[in-house]
Structure formats: structure tokens, C-alpha cells
Backbone atoms as SQL, in Angstrom:
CREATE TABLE atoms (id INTEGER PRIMARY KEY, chain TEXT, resi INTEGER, resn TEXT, atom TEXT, x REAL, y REAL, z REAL);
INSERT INTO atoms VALUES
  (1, 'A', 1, 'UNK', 'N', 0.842, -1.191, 0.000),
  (2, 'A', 1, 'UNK', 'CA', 0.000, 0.000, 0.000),
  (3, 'A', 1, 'UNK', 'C', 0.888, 1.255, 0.000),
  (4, 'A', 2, 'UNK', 'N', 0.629, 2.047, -0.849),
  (5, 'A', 2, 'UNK', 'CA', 1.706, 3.226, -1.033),
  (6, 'A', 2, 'UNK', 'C', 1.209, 4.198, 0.062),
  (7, 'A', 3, 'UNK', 'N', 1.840, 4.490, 1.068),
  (8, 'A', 3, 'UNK', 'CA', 1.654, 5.526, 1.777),
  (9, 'A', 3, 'UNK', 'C', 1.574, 7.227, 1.300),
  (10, 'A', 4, 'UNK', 'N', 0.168, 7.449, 2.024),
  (11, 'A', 4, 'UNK', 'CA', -0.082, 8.947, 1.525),
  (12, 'A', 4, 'UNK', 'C', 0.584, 9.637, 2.457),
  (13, 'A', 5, 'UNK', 'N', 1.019, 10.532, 1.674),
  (14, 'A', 5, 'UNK', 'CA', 2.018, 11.950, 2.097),
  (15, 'A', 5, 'UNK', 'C', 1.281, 13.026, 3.384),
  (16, 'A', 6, 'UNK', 'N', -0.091, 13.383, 2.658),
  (17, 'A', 6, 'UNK', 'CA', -0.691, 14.026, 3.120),
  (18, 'A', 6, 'UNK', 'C', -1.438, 13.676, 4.672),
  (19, 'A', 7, 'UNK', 'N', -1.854, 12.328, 4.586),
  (20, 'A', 7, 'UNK', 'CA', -2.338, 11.972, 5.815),
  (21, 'A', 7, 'UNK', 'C', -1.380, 11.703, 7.135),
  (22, 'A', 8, 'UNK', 'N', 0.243, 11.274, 6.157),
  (23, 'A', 8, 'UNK', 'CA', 1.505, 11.526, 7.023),
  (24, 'A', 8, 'UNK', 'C', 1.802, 12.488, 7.727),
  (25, 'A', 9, 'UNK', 'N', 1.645, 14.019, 6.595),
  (26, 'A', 9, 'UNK', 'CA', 1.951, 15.141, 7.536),
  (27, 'A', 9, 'UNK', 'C', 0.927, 15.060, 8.536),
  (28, 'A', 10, 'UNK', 'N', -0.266, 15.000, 8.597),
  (29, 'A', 10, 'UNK', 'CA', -0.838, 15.141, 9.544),
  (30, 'A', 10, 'UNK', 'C', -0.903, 14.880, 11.116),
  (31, 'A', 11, 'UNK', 'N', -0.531, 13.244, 10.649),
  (32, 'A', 11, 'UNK', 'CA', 0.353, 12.208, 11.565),
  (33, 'A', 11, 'UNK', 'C', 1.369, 13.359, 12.400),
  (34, 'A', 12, 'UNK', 'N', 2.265, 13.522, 11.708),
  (35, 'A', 12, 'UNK', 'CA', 3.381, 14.328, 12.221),
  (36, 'A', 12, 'UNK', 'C', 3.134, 15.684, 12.917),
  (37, 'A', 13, 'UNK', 'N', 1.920, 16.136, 11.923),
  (38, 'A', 13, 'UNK', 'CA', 1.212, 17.917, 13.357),
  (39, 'A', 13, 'UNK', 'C', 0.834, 17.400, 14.187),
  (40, 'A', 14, 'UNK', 'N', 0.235, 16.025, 14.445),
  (41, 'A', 14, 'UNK', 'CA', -0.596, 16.416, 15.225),
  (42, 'A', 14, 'UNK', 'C', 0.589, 15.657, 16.255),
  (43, 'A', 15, 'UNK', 'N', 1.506, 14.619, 16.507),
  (44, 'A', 15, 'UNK', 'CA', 2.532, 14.387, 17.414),
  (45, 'A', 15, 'UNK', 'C', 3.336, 15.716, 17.699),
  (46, 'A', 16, 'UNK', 'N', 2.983, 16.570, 16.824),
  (47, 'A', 16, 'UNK', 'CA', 4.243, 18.030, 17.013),
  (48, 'A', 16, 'UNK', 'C', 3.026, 18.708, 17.816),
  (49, 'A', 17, 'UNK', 'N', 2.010, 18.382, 18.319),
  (50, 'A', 17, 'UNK', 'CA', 1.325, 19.369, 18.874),
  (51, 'A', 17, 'UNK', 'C', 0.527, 20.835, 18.152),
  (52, 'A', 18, 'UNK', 'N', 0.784, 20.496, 16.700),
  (53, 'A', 18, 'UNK', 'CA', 0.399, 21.799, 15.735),
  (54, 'A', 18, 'UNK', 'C', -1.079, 21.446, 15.219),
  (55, 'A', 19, 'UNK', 'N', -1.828, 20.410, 15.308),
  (56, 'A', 19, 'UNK', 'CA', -2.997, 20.148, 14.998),
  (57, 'A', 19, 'UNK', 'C', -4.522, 20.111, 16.223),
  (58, 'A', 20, 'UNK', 'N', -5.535, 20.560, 15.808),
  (59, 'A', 20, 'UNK', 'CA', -6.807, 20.549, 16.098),
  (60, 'A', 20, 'UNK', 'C', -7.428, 19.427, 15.391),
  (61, 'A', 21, 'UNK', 'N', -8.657, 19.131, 16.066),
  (62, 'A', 21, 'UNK', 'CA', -9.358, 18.096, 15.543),
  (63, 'A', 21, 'UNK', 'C', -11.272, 17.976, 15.876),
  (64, 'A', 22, 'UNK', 'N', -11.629, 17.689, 15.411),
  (65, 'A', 22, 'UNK', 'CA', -12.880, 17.638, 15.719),
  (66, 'A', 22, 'UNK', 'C', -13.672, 19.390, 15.875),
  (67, 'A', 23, 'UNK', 'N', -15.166, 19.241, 15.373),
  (68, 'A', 23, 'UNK', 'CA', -16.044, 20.396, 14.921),
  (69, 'A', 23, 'UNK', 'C', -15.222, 21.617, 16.016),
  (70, 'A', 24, 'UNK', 'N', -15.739, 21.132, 16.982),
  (71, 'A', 24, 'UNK', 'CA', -15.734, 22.430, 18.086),
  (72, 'A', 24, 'UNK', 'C', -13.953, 23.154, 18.093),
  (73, 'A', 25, 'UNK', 'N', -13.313, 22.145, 18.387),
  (74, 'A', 25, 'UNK', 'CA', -11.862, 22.772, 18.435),
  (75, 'A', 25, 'UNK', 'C', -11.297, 23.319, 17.047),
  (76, 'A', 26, 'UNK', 'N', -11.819, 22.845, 15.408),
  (77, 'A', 26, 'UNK', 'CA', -11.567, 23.364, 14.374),
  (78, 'A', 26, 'UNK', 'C', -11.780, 24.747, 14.254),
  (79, 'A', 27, 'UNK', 'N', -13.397, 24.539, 14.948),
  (80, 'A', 27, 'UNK', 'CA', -13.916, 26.065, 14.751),
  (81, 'A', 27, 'UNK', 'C', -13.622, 27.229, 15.447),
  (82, 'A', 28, 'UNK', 'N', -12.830, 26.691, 16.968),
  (83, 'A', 28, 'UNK', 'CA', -12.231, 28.096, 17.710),
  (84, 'A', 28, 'UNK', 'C', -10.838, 27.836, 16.544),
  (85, 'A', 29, 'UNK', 'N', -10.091, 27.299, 16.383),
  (86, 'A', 29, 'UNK', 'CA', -8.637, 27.352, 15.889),
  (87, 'A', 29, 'UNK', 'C', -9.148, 28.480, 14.532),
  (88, 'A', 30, 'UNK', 'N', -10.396, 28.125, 13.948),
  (89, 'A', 30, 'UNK', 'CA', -10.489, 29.281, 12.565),
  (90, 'A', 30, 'UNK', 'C', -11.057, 30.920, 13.093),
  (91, 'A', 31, 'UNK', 'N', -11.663, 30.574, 14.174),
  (92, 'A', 31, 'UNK', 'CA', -11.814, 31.811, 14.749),
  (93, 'A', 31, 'UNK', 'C', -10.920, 33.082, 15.378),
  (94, 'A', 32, 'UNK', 'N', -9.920, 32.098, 16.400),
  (95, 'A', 32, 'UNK', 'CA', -8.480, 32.534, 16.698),
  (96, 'A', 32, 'UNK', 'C', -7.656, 32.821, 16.178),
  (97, 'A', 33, 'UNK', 'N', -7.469, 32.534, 14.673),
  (98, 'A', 33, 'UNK', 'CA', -6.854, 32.911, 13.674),
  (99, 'A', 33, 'UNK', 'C', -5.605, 31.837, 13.755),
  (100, 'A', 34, 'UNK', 'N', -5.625, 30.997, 14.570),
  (101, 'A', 34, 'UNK', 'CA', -4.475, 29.616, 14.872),
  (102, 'A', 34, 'UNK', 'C', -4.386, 28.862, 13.609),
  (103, 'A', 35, 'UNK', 'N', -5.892, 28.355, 12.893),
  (104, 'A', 35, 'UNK', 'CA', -5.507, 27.865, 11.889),
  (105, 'A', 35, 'UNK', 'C', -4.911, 28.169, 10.452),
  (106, 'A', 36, 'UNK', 'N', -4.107, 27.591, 10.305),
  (107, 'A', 36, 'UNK', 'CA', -3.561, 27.753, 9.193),
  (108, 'A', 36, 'UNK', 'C', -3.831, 27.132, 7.472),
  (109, 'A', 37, 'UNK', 'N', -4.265, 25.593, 7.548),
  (110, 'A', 37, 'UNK', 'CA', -5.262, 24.931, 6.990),
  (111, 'A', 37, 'UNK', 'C', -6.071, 24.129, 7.559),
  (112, 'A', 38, 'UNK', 'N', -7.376, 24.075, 6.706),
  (113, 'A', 38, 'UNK', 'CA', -7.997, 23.241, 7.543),
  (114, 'A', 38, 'UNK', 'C', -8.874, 22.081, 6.808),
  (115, 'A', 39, 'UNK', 'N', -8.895, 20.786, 7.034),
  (116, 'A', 39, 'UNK', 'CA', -9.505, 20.058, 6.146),
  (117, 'A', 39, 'UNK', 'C', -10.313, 19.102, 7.043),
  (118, 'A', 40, 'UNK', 'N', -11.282, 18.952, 5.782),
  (119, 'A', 40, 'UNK', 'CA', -12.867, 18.257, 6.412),
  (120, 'A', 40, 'UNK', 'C', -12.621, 17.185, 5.345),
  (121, 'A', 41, 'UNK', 'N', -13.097, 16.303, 5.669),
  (122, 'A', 41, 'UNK', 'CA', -13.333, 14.698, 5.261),
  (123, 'A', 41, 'UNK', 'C', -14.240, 14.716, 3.969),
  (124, 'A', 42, 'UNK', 'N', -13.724, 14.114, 2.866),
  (125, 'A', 42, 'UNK', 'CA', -14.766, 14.116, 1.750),
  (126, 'A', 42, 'UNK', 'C', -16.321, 13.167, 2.124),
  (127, 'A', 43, 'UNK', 'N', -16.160, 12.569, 3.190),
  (128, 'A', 43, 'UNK', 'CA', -17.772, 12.141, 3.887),
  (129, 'A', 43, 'UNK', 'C', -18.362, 12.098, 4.805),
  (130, 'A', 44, 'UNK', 'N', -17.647, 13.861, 5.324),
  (131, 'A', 44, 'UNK', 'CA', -18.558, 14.483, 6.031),
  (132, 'A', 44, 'UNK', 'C', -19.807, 14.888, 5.455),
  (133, 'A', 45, 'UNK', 'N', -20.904, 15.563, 6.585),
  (134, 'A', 45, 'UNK', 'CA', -22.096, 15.700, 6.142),
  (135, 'A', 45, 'UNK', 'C', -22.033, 17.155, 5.241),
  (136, 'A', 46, 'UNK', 'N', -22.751, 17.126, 4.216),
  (137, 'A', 46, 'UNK', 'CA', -22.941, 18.733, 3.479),
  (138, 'A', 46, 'UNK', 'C', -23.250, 20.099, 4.433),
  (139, 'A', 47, 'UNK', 'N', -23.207, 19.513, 5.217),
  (140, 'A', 47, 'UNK', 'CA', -23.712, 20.990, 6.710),
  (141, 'A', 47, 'UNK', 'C', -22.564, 20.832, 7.043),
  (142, 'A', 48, 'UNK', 'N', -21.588, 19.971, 7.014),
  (143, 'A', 48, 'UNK', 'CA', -20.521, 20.292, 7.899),
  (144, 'A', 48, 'UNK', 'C', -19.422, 20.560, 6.765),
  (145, 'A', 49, 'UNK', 'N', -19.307, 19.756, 6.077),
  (146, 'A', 49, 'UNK', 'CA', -18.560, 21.076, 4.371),
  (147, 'A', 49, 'UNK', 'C', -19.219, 22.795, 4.039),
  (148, 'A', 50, 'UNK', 'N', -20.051, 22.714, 4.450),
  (149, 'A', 50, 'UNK', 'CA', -21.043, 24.107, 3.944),
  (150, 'A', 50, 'UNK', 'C', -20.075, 25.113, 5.026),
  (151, 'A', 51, 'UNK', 'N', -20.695, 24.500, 6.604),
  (152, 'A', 51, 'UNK', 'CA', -20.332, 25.619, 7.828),
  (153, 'A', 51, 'UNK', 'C', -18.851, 25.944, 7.315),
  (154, 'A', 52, 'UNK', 'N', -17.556, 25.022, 7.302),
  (155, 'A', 52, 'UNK', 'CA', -16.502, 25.102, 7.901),
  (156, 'A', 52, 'UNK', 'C', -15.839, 26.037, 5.893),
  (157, 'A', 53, 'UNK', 'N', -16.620, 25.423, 4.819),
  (158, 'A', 53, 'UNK', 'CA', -16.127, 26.150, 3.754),
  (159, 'A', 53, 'UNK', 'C', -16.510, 28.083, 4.198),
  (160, 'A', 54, 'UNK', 'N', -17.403, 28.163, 4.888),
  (161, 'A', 54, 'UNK', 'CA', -18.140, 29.509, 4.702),
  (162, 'A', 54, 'UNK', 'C', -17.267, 30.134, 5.792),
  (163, 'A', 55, 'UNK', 'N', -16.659, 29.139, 6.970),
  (164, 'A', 55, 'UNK', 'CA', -16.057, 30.294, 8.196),
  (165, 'A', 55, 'UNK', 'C', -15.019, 30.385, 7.189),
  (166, 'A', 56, 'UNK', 'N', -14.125, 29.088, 6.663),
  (167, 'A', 56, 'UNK', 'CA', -12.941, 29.574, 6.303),
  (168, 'A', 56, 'UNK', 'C', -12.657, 30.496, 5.615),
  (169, 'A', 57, 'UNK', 'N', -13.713, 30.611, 4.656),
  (170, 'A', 57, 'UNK', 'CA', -13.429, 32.259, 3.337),
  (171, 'A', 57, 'UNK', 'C', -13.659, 32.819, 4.263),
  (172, 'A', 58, 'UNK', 'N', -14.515, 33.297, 5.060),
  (173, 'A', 58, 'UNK', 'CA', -14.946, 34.119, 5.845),
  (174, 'A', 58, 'UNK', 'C', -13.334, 35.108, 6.257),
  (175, 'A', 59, 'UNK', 'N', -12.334, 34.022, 6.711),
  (176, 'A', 59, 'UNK', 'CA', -11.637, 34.113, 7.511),
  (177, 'A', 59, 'UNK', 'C', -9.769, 34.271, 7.029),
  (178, 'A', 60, 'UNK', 'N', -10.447, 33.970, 5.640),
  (179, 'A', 60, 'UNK', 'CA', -9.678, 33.929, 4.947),
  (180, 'A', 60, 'UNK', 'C', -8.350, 32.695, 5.233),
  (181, 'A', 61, 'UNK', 'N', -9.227, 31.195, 5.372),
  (182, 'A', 61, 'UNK', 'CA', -8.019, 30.214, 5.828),
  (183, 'A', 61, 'UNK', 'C', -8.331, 29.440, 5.130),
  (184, 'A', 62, 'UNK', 'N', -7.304, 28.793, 4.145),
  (185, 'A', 62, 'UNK', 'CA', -7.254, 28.033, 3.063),
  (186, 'A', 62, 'UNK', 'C', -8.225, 26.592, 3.620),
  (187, 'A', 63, 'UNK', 'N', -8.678, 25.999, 3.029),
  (188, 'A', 63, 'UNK', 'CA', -9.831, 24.493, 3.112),
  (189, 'A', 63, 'UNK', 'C', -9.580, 23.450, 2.093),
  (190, 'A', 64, 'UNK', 'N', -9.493, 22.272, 2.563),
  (191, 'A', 64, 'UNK', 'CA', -9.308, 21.571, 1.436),
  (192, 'A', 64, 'UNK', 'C', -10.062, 19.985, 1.309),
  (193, 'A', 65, 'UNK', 'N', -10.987, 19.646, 0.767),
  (194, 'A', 65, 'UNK', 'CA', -11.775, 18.561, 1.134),
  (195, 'A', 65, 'UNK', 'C', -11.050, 17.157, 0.737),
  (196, 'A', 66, 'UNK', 'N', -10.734, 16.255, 1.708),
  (197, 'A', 66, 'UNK', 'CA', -9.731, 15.515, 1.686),
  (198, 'A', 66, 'UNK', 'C', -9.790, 13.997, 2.551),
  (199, 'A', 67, 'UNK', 'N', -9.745, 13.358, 1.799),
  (200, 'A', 67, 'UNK', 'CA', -9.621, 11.565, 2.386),
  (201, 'A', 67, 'UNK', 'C', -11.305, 11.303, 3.451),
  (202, 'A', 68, 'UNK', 'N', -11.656, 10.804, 3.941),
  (203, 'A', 68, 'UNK', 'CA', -12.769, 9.810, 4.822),
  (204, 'A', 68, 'UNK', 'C', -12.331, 10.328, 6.211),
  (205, 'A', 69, 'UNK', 'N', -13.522, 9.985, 6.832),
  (206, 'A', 69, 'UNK', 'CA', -13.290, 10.120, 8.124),
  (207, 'A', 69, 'UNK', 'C', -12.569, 9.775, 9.111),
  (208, 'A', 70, 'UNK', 'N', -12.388, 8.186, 8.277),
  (209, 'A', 70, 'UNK', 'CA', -11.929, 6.863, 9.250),
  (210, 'A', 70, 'UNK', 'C', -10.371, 7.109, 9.066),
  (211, 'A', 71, 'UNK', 'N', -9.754, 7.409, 7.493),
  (212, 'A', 71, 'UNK', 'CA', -8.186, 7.427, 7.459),
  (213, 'A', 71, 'UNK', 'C', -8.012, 8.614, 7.905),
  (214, 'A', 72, 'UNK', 'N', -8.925, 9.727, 8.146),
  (215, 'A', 72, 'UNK', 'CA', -8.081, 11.253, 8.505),
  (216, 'A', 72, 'UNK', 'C', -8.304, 10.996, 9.813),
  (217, 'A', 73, 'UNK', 'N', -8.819, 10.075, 10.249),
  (218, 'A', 73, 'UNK', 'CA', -9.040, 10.140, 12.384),
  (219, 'A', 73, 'UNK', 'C', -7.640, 8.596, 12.327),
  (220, 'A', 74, 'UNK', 'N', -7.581, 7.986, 11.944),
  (221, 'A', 74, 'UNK', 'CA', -6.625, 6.745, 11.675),
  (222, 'A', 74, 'UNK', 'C', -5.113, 7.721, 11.497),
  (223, 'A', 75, 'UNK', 'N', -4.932, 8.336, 11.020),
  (224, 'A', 75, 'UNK', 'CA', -3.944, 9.103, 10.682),
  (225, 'A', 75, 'UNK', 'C', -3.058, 10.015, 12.109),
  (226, 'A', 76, 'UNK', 'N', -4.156, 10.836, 12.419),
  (227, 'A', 76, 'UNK', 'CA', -3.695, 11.120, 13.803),
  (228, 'A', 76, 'UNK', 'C', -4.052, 10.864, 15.084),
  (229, 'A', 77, 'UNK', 'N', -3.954, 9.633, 14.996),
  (230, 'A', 77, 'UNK', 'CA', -3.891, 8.057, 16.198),
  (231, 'A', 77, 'UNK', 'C', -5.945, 8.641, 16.883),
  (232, 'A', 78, 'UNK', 'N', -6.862, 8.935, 16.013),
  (233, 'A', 78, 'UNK', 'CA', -8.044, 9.263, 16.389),
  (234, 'A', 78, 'UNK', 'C', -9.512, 7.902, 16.469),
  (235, 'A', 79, 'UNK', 'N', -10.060, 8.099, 16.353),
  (236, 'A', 79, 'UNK', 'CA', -11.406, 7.901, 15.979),
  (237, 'A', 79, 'UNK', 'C', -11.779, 8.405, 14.743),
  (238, 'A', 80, 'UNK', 'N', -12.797, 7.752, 14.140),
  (239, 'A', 80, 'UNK', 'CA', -13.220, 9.188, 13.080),
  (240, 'A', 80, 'UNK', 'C', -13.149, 10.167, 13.318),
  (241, 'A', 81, 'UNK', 'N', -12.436, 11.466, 12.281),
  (242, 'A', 81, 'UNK', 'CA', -12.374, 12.644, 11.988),
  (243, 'A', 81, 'UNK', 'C', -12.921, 13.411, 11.105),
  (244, 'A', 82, 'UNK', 'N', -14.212, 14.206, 11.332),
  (245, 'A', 82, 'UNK', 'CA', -14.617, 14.527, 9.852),
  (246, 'A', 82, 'UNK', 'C', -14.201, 16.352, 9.119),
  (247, 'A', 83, 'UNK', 'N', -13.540, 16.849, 10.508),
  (248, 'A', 83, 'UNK', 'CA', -12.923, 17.927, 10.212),
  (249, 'A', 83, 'UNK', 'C', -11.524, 18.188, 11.401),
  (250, 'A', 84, 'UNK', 'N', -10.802, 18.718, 10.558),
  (251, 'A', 84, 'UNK', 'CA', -9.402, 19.435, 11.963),
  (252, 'A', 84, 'UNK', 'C', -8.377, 20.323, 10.960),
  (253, 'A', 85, 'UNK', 'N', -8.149, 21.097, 11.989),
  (254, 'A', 85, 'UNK', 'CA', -7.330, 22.492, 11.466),
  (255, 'A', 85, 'UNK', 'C', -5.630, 22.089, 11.913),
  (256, 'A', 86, 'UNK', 'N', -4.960, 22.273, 10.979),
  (257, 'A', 86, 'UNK', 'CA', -2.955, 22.476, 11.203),
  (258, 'A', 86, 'UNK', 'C', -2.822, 23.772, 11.464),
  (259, 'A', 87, 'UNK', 'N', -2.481, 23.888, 12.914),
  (260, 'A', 87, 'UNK', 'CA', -2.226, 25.356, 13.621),
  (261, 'A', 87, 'UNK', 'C', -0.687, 25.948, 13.076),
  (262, 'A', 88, 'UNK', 'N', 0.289, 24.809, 12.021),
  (263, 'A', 88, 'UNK', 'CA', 1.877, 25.179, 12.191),
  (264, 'A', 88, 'UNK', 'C', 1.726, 25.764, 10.105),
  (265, 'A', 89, 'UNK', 'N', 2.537, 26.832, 10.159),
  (266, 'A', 89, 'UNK', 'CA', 2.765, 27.263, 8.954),
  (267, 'A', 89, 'UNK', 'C', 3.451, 26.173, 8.080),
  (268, 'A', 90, 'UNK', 'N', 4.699, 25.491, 8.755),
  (269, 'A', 90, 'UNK', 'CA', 5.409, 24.618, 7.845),
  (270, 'A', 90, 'UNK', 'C', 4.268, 23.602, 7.850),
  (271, 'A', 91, 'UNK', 'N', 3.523, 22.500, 8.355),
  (272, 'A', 91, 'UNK', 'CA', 2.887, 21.782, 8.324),
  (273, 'A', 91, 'UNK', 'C', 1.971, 22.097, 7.057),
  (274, 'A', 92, 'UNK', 'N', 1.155, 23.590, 7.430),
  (275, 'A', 92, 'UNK', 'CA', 0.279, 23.884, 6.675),
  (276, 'A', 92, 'UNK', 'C', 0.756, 23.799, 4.915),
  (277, 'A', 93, 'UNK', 'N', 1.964, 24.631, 4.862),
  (278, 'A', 93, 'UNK', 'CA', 2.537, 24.445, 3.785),
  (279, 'A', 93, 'UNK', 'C', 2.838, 23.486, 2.712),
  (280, 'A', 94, 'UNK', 'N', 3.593, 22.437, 3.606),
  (281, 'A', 94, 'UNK', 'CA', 3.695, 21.529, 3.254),
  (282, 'A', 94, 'UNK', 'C', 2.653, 20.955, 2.569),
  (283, 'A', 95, 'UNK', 'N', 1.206, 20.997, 3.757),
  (284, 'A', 95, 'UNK', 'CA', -0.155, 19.896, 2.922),
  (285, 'A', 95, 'UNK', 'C', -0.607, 20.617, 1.611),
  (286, 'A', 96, 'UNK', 'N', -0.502, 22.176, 1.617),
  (287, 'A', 96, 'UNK', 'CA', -0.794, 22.515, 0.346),
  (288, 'A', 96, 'UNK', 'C', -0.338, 22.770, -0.707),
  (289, 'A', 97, 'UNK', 'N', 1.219, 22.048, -0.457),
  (290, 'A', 97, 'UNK', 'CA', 1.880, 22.282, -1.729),
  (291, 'A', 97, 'UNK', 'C', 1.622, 20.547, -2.026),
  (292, 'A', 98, 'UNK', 'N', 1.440, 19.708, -1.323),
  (293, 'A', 98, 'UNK', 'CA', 1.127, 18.190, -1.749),
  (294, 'A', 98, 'UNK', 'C', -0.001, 18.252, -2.620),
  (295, 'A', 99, 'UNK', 'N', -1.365, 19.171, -1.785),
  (296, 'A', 99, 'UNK', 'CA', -2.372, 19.092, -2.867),
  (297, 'A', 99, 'UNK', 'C', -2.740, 19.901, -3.795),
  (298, 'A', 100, 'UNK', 'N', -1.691, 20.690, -4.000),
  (299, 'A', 100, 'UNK', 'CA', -1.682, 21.210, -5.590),
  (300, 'A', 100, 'UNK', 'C', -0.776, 20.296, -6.562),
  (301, 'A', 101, 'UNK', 'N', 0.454, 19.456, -5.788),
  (302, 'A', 101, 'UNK', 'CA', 0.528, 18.761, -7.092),
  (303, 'A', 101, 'UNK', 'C', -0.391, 17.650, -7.023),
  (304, 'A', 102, 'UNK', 'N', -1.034, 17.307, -6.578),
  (305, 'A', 102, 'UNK', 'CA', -2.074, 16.289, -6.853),
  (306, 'A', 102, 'UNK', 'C', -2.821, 16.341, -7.913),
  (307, 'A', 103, 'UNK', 'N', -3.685, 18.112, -7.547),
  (308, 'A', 103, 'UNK', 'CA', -4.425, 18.438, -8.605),
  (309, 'A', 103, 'UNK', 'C', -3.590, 18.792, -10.181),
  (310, 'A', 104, 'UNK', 'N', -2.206, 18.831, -10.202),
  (311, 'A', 104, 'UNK', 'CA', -1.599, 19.180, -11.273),
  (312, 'A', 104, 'UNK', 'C', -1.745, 18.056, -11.962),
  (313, 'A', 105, 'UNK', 'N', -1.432, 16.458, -10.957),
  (314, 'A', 105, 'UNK', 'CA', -1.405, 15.409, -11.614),
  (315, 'A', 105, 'UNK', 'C', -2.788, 14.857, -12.266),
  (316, 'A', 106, 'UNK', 'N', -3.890, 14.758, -11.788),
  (317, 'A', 106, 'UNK', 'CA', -4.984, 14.865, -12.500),
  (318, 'A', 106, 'UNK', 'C', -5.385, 15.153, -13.303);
């Protein structure tokens, strides 16, 4: 199984202490201005893609809809995850330079 990059970094914020997880703590981290990116589960519910797409423009913090619940909560040693924010710039960076070449490769 080829290991994903992206669900790695995550792995790695959230042992570095740079990650949030779950509705309530995503949504102070986008409020506080802590987050840096923030990604919701491609099967989360449409209310919960809707809320967290609308704070983030709001807020101007990049969003990116990304992997299941089960591998993005599996990833950083969780439960299901259907949303969580990377509070660290390099972290953040990192995931969004992975998923632009993704989308390049497509």
C-alpha cells in the first residue's frame, strides 16, 4: 500500500502538537486565527462542508476537502475525523503544496 504523504503530515502535526481536531476545536482554531489549513473529510455531512467552507473564506483560511473520516481520524492516532485544522505554517505548507501537485497530476 503506497503511503499517503498528506495523511503523514498530519500524523506528524498532530505528534508536534500543531494540529486541532474535531467540529468544536476546528472552529475556535479558525476563529483565533491559529488555523492555518484546515480540512474536512470528503464524507462528512454537506452541513458540515457548507459551515466550515463559509467560516474559512470568511476568515480567509485556506480548506481543502480531503480523504474519509476513518483514514483522517486513523492518521492522527483518532477515531473518526470529519474535520481538523494544522495550527503550524510549515505543516500547513507543506499539505498545500502536496495538494496542488495532486491536482496538477490529475
Amino acid at each position: 500500500m503506497k503511503t499517503d504523504k498528506i495523511l503523514s503530515l498530519l500524523g506528524l502535526a498532530q505528534k508536534a502538537g500543531k494540529l486541532v481536531s474535531g467540529e468544536f476545536m476546528t472552529e475556535n482554531a479558525i476563529k483565533d486565527g491559529s488555523a492555518r489549513i484546515v480540512i474536512v473529510a470528503e464524507d462528512a455531512s454537506d452541513n458540515t462542508k457548507k459551515k466550515f467552507s463559509n467560516s474559512a473564506a470568511y476568515y480567509e483560511i485556506p480548506i481543502a476537502i480531503y480523504g474519509d473520516k476513518e483514514s483522517v481520524g486513523h492518521a492522527i492516532g483518532k477515531e473518526f475525523r470529519a474535520s481538523l485544522a494544522v495550527t503550524d505554517d510549515g505543516f500547513a505548507n507543506a499539505i498545500s503544496r502536496e495538494l496542488r501537485n495532486r491536482k496538477e497530476e490529475a
